[in-house]
N, C-alpha and C positions, 0 to 999 in steps of 0.2 A: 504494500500500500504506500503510496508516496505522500510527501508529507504537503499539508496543507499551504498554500499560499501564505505569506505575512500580508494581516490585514495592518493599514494606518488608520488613525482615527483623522477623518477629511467629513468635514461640514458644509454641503452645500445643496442649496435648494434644486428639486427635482421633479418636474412635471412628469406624470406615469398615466399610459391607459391600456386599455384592452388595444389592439390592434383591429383598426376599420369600425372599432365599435364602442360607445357610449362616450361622454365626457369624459373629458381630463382630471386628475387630483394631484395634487400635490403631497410633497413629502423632504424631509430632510434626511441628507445620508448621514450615518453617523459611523463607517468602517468601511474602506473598501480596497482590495485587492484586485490582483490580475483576474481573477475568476469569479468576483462576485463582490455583494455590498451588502448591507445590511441599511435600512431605511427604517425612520419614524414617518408615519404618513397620514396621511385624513382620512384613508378608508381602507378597509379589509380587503382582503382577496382569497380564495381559497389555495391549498399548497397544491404544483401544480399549472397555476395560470399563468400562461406569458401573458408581459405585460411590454410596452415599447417606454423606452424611459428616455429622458432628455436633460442633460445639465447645460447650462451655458454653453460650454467648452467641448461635449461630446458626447453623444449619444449610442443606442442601441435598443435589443431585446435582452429580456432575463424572464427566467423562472423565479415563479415564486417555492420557496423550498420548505419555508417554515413561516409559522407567525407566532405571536405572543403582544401581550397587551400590556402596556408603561402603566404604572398604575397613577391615579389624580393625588397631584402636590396638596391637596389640598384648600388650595388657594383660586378656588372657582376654573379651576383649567377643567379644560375639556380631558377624556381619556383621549390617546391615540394607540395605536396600533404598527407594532414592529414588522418589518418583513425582511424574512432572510431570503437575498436574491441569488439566483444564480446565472453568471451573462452567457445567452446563448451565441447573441449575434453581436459586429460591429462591424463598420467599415473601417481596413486598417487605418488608413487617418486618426480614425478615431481611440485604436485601439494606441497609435503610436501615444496620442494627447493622456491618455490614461496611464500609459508609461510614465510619461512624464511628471504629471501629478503626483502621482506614486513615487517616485525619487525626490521628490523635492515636497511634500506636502503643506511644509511652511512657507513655501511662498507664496500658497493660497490668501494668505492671514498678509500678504504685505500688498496684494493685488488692489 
């Protein structure tokens, strides 16, 4: 079994849908590696469902592989809902730009 990718912790806003169908949602990534992310987001999905995702910077599809639920601070927030993603598809372009973030993930924070 080979060993898991290194996830970095990389914060950044993410438009997610079904592919051809329904509305768009949002979400924040909060980990992600060469093969996948983990997202806090506005709505569920079940494990399973690709989804097309979009950051700023670069895009694609991913599976959804797992979910779980952030629990409320208390402090009148809404709950959201985790999703562990798995990336199916990209265009290299995009795959390179993902590299690159991933080596460098603090220059996000200086952008």
């Amino acid at each position: 079994m080979s060993e898991p990718a290194p996830r970095f912790d990389i914060e950044l806003p993410v438009e997610m849908g079904e592919p051809g169908n329904g509305a768009p949602f949002r979400g924040v990534s909060l980990n992600m590696s060469e093969s996948g992310m983990l997202v806090r987001a506005e709505e569920e999905r079940p494990r399973g469902t690709t989804l097309r995702f979009e950051f700023a910077p670069f895009g694609g599809t991913a599976m959804v592989i797992w979910t779980g639920q952030v629990p409320r601070s208390g402090r009148g927030e809404e709950s959201s809902v985790l999703l562990g993603m798995k990336f199916l598809g990209m265009k290299r372009q995009d795959k390179k730009i993902l590299r690159r973030i991933l080596q460098a993930p603090q220059s996000l924070s200086n952008a």
